[in-house]
Structures are given as C-alpha cells and as structure tokens.
N, C-alpha and C positions, 0 to 999 in steps of 0.2 A: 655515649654518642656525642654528649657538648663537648667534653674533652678532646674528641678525635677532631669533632670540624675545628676547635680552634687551634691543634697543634697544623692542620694541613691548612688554614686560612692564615697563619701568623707565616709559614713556609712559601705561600704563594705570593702577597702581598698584600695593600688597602685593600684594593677594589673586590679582591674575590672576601677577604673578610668581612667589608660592608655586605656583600650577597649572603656570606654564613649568618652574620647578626641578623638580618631580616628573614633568610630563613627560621631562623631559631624564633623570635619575635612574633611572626606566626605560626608558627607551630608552639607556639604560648598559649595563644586563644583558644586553641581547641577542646573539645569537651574531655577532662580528666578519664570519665566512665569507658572510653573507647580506646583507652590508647593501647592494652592488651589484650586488643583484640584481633581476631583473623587481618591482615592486611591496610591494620586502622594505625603502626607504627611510623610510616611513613610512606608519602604519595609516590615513591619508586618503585616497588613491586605493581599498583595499580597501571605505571607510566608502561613497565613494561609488558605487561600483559594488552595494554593497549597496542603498541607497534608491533609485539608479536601477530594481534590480528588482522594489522592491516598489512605483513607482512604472507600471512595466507592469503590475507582477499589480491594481494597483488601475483604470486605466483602458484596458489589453488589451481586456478583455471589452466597454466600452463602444464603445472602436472598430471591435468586431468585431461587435456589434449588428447592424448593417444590412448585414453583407457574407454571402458564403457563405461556410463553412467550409473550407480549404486542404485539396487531396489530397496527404498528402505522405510517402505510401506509402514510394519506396524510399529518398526523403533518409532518413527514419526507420530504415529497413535498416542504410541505413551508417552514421547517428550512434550508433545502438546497438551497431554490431560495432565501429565504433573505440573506442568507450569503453571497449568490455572489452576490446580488445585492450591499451590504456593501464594498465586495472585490473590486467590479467596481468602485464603489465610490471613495473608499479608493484612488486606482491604478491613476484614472484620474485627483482627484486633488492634489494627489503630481505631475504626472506628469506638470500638466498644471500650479501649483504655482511655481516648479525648473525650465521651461521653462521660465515665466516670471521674474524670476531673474536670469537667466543664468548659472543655476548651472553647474559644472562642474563634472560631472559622476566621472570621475578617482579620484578626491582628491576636497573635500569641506569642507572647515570649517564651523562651526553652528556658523549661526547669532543670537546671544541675544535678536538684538532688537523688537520691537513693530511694525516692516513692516509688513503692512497687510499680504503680502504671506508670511512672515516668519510665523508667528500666527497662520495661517493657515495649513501651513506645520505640526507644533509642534501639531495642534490638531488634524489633521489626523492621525499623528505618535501612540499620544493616544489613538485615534480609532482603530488603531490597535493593539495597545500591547491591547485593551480591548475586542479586536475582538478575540483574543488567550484563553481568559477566557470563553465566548461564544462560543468557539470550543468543550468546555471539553465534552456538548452534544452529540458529535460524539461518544463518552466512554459512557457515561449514558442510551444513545439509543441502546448502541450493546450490554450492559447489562441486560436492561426490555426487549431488544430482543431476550436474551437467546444465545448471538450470541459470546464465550466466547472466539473461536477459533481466533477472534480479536483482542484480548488483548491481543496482543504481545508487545516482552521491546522495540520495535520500537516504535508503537502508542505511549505505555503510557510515554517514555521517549520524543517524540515529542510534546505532547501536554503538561506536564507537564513543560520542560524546558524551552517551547516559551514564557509560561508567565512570570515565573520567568524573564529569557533573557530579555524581552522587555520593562519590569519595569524599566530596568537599560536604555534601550534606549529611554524611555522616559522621565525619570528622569532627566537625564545628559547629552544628544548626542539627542534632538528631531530635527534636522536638520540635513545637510549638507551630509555626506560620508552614514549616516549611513538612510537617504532618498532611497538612490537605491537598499538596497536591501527591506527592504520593500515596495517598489511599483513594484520590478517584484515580489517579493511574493505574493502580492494582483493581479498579472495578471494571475499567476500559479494557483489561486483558484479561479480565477472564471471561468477555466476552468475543475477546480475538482470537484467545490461542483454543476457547470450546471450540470456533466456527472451525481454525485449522486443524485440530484434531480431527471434528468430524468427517472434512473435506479431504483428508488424509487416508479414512477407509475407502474410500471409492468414488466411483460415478454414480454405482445407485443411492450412496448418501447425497452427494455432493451437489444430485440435480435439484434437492427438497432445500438444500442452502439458499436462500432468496436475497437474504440479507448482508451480502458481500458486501456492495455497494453501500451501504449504511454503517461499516464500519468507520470506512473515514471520514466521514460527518462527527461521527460520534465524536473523534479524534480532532477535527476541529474545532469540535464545540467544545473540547476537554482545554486545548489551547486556550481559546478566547477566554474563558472562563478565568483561567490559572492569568493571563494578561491582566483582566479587570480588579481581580483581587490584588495582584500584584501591583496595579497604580493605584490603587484606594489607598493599600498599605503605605504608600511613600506621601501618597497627595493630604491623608487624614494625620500624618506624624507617627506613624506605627515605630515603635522603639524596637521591635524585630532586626536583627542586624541589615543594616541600612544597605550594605555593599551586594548584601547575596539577596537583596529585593531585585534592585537594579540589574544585577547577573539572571536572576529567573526569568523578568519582564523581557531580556534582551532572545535569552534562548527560548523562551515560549516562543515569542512572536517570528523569531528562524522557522519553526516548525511550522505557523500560520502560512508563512510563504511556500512553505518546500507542500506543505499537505493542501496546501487548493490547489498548486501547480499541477501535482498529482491527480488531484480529484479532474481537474478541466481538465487534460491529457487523457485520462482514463475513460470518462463517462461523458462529459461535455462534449466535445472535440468530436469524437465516430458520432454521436448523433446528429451534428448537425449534416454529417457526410450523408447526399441525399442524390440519387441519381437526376441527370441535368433534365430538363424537360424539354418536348419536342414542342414543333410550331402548333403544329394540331392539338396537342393535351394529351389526346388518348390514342396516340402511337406509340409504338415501343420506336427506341432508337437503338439502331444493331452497332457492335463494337466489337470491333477483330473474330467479325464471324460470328458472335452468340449475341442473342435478342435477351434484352433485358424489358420487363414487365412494367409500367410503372405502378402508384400504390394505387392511383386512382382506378387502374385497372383490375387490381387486384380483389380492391373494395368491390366493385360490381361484381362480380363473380363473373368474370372475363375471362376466359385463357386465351393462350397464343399457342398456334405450332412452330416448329422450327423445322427448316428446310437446308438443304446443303450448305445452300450458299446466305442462309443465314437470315433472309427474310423473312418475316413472321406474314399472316394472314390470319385476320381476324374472324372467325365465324360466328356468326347470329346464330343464337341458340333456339331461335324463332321457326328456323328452315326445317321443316319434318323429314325427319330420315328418310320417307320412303323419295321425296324430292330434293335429296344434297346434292344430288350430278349438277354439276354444272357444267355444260359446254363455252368454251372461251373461245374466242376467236381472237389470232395474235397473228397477226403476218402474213395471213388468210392460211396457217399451217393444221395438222389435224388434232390436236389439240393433245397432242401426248407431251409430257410436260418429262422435260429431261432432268439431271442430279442438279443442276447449276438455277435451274427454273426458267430456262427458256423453253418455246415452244416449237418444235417439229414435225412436218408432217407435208402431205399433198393436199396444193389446192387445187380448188375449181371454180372455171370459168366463172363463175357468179361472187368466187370468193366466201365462199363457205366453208368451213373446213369438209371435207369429203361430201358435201351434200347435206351437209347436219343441219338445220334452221338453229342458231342460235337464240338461246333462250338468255333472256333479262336476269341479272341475278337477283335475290331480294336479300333486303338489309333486315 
C-alpha cells in the first residue's frame, strides 16, 4: 500500500504527496495488534459504510412513501435482546480484564503488549466500535417502520458519529483511558436496548415500562461523567494520548447539548403545558364547542356536563335526587330548554313560566 500512495502522490504532485506522507505518518501510530483486523486496515471502508447510511436515511423514507409500513414485531424482539446481550458482554469483560490488570479509571495508558488481558481488552474495544455499525438497524427499522418522526439530527448524528469515533479508538487507543468510557456505554445499553426489546412485545408489556423517562438521565449523567474524567485527565497531565482527550471532552459534551435539548422537548416542555385559568378559578373555559375541566376541579371530585352548545353546568352533589328539578325562569318562557340551551315556552301574565312558582336553586 506505501508503494502505491507514493507512485500516485509522486504522479499528482507536492501537495497531494504532503497529504499521502501525513496520511501514512498517522497511520504509523496506530496500534500494530489491529491492523489485520476486520475493517482496522484502513479508515475507508469505515468512511464508506458511514455515507452509505446517511445515504438510506436520506432516500429510505422516499422509498417507503408508497409502501406500507413493515410489521416487525419480534425480529425487533431479538435484535434488541442480542444487542444487549453483546452490550453485557462487552461491559463485563472489560470490566473484569482492567480489574485484572489494575487499571486505573482516572488516567491509563494503553499497553501494546500481547498480555492476554491487554488482547482481550483491544478486542472488546473492537466489538464495540463494531457493535456502533450494528446499531445503524435502529435507523433502518424506524424507516421500513414508517416511523420517520424518529429520524431526528440527534439519532442520525449519534449513530452516525459513533462509528466513525470508535474506528479511531480502535485503531490507535484500544486500551487504557479510553476502556471507561466504553464499558459504562456498554452498561447504559444494555439497559436501553432490555427497555426496547421489552417495549417491542407489546402494550401489555410496554404499559409496566415506567422507566422510559430515566433513560436519558441515565445517558446524561453517562455524558457528564465521561466530560469530568476527561478534563481531569488533561488538567492533572494524564500522558494518555493528549489529542483523543481533547476529541472525547469535545464529542461528549455535543451529546450533553443534543440529550438535555431532548430531555426539555420531551418531558419538560408538555408539562409545563397547563390549561389557561378562568376569572372565577373554578369554571371551566369552553373552546370550539368542548368544556375543558380544570385540575382544581377535578381534585374536588367535581364533574361537568356538556351541552350542545358546549356550556357546562355545574351541579352540587349536595341536591337529593328526589329534589334536582329545577324550574328556571328565562324570558318568562316555559322552561324547556332547547339543543343550543335557550329557553322556550308560553308566558303568563304574572311571568311565570306556565304558572309554575319558581323555586330558588340551591348550591
């Protein structure tokens, strides 16, 4: 391959040969143990499996325009329970290979050598930057699912970047610093893709799911986390490669931004959405025909009726059945109350409805 870039960088000129020597220059530093490895030869099959995806996410949805939406009920089952089966995987033997070498959480350098649990490490690390390409499904499933309101620049920027990102941590950094945040990520999903699995078999799982909402907590606190270890390591002199601190610190803290945006949009935002309140407190306000409750009414254990035209009428639950007649008098008419809630009828002389003594209502 050095042969080839530099008969086609000596054929082009300087400038594209100064980009070959610096390509080649890094791709010097990289970790020896990986280079025959699945897709560890060079970052171009990674680039393009990347544009092939955002190639579906951009014309998916068009091809799916005129079809029906795929039922894909329990493939969804299993791709969500092997994923975290993968993730468990993943999570416990790094943890269980940096226990037996004593890693050090705050600041570790990546060992080169051929230690069984270094090898070990470096091929988990690859399990997972491969497991990022295996995500893409989550996008391809919400696509044939017709489910389009998904494909927000969060997803596709998240699934998109992790692969690309993790190439590089696999490539050059498959150990040491850059071990902790991949094994709480592998713990943070296999508590995401259990929830989506479960959520997957139905409604009558899906209603005992409580803890949706708590995932992306989880996922921020996973962020902030991976942030603070990440400026310790540069502010305390961490010899961990310097440049992929500074690169982690920056794409953590992307994520802090995109996953509160989220969380306030999602869960923040509709709660504060509260129906406006009337002058009195405890009237309902009617809007395009239907009466809405309020909560203070609701708390009291108050109902409302609804009428044609959309005015509610509150009754005291004080009034004994055998006394709810109420005679009204409206316009001196006889008290029959039409669809709209006016009243109609023959008066008389005294203005009573038909003679009726009207009676006092009681509250």
């Amino acid at each position: 391959m050095d042969i080839g870039f530099r008969t086609i960088s000596s054929s082009l000129g300087y400038p594209v040969a100064r980009l070959v020597d610096l390509y080649q220059w890094i791709m010097n530093l990289s970790d020896p143990r990986v280079n025959d490895w699945l897709l560890m030869s060079s970052p171009w099959p990674t680039l393009a499996l990347v544009f092939s995806y955002l190639y579906i996410v951009k014309n998916g949805p068009v091809w799916m325009s005129s079809r029906k939406p795929f039922q894909l009920r329990w493939i969804l089952v299993f791709y969500n329970l092997a994923i975290t089966y993968l993730n468990g995987w993943m999570a416990f033997e790094l943890l269980y290979c940096a226990t037996k070498r004593q890693y050090n959480f705050m600041c570790q350098l990546v060992d080169r050598s051929n230690n069984e649990y270094e090898v070990r490490i470096a091929k988990a690390i690859w399990w997972y930057y491969f497991s990022k390409c295996l995500e893409f499904c989550d996008t391809f499933f919400f696509i044939l699912r017709k489910k389009q309101n998904q494909l927000t620049f969060l997803h596709i920027y998240h699934h998109s970047t992790m692969f690309a990102f993790w190439w590089v941590g696999a490539k050059f950094v498959p150990g040491g610093c850059a071990l902790t945040g991949a094994m709480v990520n592998c713990f943070v999903h296999v508590i995401m893709y259990s929830y989506y699995g479960l959520a997957a078999i139905g409604p009558n799982v899906r209603k005992f799911l409580w803890w949706k909402k708590y995932l992306t907590i989880i996922q921020l606190i996973q962020f902030t986390v991976g942030v603070v270890l990440g400026l310790n390591a540069i502010i305390t002199g961490c010899q961990f490669t310097r440049w992929m601190q500074y690169v982690f610190v920056g794409y953590a803290f992307s994520f802090i931004i995109l996953f509160s945006n989220f969380y306030n949009q999602a869960y923040i935002v509709p709660d504060k959405v509260m129906p406006a309140p009337t002058r009195d407190g405890d009237k309902t306000k009617s809007l395009n025909g239907k009466s809405k409750s309020s909560s203070q009414n609701k708390s009291n254990g108050q109902h409302l009726n609804d009428h044609g035209n959309g005015v509610s009428q509150k009754m005291s639950t004080s009034i004994n059945a055998a006394h709810s007649t109420i005679n009204q008098r409206i316009n001196g008419t006889n008290g029959q109350m039409t669809k709209n809630g006016q009243a109609k009828g023959n008066t008389t002389p005294n203005g009573y409805k038909n003679g009726v003594v009207r009676h006092s209502k009681r509250e």
